[in-house]
C-alpha positions as CSV (number, residue, x, y, z in Angstrom):
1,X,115.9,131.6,139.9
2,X,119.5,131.2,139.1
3,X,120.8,134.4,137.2
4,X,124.3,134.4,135.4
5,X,126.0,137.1,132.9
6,X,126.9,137.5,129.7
7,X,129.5,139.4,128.1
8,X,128.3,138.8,124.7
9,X,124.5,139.5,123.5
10,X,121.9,136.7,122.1
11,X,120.8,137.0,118.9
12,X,116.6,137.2,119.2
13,X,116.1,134.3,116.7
14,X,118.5,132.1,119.5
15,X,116.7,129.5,120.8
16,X,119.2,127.6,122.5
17,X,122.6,128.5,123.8
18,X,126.2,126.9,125.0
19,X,127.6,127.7,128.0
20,X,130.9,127.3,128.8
21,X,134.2,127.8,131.2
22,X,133.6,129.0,134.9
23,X,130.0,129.8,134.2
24,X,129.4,126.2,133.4
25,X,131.2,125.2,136.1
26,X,129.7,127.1,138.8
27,X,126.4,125.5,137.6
28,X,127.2,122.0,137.2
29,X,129.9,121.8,140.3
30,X,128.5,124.2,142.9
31,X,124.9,124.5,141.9
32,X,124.5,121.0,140.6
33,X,122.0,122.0,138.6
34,X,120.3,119.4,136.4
35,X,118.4,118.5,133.1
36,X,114.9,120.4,133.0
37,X,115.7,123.4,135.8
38,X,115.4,126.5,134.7
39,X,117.5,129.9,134.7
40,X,118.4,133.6,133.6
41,X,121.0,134.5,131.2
42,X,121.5,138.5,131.1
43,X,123.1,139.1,128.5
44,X,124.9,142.2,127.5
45,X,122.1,143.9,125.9
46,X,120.0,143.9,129.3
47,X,118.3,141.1,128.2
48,X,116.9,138.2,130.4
49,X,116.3,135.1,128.4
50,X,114.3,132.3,130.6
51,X,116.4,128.9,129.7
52,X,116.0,125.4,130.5
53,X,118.9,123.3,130.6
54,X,118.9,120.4,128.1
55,X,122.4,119.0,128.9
56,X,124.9,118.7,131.6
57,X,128.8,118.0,130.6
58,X,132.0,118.4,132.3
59,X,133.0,121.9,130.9
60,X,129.5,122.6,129.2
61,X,125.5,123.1,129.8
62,X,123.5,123.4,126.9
63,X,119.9,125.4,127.4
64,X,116.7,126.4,125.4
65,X,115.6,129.8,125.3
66,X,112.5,129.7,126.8
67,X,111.3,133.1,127.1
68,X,113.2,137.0,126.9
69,X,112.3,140.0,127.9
70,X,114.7,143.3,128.6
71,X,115.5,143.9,132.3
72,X,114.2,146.8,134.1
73,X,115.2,146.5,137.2
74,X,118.4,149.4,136.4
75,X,117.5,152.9,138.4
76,X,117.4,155.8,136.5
77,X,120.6,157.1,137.3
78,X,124.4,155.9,137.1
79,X,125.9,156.2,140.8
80,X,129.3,156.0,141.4
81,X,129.8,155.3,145.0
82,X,133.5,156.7,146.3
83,X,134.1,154.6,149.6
84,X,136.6,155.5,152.5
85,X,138.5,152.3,152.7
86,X,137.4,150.8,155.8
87,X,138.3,147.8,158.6
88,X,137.5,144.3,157.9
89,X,133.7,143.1,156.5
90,X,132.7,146.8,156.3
91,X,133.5,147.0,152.6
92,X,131.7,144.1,151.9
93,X,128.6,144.9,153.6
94,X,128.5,148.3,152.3
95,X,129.6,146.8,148.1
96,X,126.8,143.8,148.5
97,X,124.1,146.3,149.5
98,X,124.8,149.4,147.4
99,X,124.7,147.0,144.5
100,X,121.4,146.2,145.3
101,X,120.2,149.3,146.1
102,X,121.5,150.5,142.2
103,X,125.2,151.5,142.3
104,X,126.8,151.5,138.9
105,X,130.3,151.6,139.9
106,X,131.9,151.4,143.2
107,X,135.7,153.1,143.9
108,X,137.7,152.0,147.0
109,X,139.4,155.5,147.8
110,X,141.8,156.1,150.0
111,X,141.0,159.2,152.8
112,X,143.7,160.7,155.4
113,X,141.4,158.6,158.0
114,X,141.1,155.5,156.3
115,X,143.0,152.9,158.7
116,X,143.1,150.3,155.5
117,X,145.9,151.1,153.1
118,X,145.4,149.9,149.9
119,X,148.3,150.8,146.9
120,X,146.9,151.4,143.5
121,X,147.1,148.3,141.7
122,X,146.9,146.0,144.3
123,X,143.7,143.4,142.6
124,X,143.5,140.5,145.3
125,X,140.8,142.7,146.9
126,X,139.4,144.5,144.1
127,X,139.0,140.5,142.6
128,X,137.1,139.3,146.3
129,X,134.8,142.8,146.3
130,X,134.0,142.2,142.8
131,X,132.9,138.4,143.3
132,X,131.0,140.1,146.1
133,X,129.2,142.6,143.5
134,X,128.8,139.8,140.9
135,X,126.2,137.7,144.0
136,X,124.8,140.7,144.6
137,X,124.1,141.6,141.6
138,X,122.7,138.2,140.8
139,X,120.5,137.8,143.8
140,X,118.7,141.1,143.4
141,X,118.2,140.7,139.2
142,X,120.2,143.2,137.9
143,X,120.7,143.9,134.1
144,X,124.4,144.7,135.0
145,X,127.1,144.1,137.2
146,X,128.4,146.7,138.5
147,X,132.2,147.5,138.5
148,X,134.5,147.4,141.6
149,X,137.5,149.8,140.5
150,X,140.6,149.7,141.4
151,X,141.5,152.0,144.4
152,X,142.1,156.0,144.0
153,X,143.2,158.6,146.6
154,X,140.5,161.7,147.4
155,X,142.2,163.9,145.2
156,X,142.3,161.7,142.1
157,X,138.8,160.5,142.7
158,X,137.4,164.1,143.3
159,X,139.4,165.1,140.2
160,X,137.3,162.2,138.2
161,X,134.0,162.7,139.7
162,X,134.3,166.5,138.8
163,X,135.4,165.5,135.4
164,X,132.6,162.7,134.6
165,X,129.6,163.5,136.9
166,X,126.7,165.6,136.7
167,X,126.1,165.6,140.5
168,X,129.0,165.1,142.7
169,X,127.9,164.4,147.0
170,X,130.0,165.0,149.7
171,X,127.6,163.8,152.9
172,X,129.8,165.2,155.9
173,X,128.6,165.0,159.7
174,X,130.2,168.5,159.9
175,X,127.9,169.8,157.4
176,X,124.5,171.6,158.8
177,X,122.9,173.7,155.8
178,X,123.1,171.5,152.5
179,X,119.5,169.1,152.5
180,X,119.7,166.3,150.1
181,X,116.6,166.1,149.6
182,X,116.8,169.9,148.1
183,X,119.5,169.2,145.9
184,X,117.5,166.3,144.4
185,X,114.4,167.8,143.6
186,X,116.6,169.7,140.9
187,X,117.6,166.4,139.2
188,X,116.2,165.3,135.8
189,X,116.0,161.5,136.1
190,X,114.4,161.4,132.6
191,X,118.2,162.1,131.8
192,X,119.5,158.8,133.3
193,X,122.4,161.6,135.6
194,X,125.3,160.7,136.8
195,X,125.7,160.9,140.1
196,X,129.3,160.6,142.5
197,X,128.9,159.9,146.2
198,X,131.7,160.4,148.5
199,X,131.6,158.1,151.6
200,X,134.4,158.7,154.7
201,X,136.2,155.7,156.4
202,X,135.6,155.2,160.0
203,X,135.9,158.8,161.5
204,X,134.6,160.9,158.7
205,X,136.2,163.5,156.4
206,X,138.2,166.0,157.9
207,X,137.3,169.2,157.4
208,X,140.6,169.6,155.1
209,X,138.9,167.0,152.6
210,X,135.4,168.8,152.5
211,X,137.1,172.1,151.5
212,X,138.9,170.0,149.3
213,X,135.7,168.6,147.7
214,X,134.2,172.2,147.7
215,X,136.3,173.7,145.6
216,X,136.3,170.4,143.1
217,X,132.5,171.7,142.9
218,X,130.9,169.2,145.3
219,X,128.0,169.1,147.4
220,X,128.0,168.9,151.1
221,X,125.0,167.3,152.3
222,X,123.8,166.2,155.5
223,X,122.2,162.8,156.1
224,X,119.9,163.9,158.7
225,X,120.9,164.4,162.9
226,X,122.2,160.9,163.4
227,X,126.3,159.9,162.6
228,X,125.7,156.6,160.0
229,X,128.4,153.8,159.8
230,X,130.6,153.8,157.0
231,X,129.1,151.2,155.7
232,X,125.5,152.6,156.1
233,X,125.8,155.6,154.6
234,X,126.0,154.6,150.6
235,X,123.5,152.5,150.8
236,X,121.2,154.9,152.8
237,X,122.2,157.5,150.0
238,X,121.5,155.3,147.1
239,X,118.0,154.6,148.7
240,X,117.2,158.3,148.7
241,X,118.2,158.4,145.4
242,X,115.8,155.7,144.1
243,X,113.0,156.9,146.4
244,X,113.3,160.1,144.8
245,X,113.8,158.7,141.4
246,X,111.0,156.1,141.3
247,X,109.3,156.1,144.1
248,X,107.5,159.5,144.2
């Protein structure tokens, strides 16, 4: 069923709603949705109300709230994936799937491998990444969608994951001794923790960065005896984390 997002909450005693602008766009000019199908507004409370549409105008569709129910579908923990920047579709495979494998916030970073260079500030690819988030998001019924940020260097996004995470990973193909699934038997999910994961671009970390990272206070971990893409290795992260989190 079609899912869109709200910025704004409904009020409980709603029982229909206006929408409007590019949301009523994309569902009258690229959906072509008609009178009497039904979709998902999420609305900013992480709730889904089941709507019917009752109308279809040029710049407007006009639903009744059917049903509503809060979204569970958010893991219990806030991930914030740090990726290597990294040649061609590789980004966007690794955005689309992380977001729906539970990634809160995803950070383009730049790493003294990374072939992409991106300058801080430049949005024309934060805007395409984020419209890749925003599908993801929708086709795997999320109660948000996640942010794409705008790009950092290591240091500065080492510096931030120190300063607002509880858990801060480093997976390195150098590293041997540090077993993730150790470290994240000491987690309290009950807490909702934050969580930083550090991904390299094509080539890995050099062993300059993972000292780097040590001394910001994170974790080197190994993924296990095989070398994963760059774009496989969040999303293989982020599905330890929810096996751990709610599958066991």
């Amino acid at each position: 069923m079609t899912r869109l997002f709200l910025e704004n909450a409904i009020d409980d005693l709603t029982d229909s709603y206006l929408i409007e602008g590019e949301s009523a766009r994309y569902l009258s000019d690229v959906l072509r949705m008609r009178v009497g199908e039904e979709l998902i507004l999420c609305d900013s409370a992480r709730v889904d109300h089941i709507c019917s549409i009752v109308s279809v105008t040029k710049g407007a569709v006009a639903v009744s709230i059917k049903d509503r129910h809060s979204n569970t579908n958010e893991p219990k923990f806030q991930a914030t994936v740090y990726q290597g920047l990294a040649k061609g579709e590789r980004m966007d495979l690794s955005i689309q799937k992380s977001v729906e494998l539970g990634v809160t916030r995803y950070v383009p970073t730049s790493c003294s491998r990374s072939i992409v260079k991106m300058k801080p500030g430049k949005e024309s690819k934060c805007d395409r990444w984020q419209a890749i988030a925003l599908e993801a998001a929708r086709q795997c019924g999320r109660g948000i969608v996640p942010q794409v940020a705008s790009p950092l260097d290591l240091k500065d996004a080492l510096a931030e994951a120190k300063e607002s995470c509880d858990l801060v990973l480093f997976p390195w193909e150098e590293e041997k001794e540090g077993k993730l699934g150790e470290i994240l038997e000491n987690v309290k999910w009950e807490e909702n923790p934050k969580i930083a994961v550090f991904i390299g671009p094509e080539g890995g970390f050099s062993e300059e960065e993972a000292e780097l990272a040590q001394k910001c206070g994170a974790k080197l971990v190994t993924l296990g005896k095989r070398i994963l893409r760059t774009e496989t290795a969040a999303p293989a992260v982020l599905a330890m984390l929810v096996y751990r989190s709610e599958l066991i």
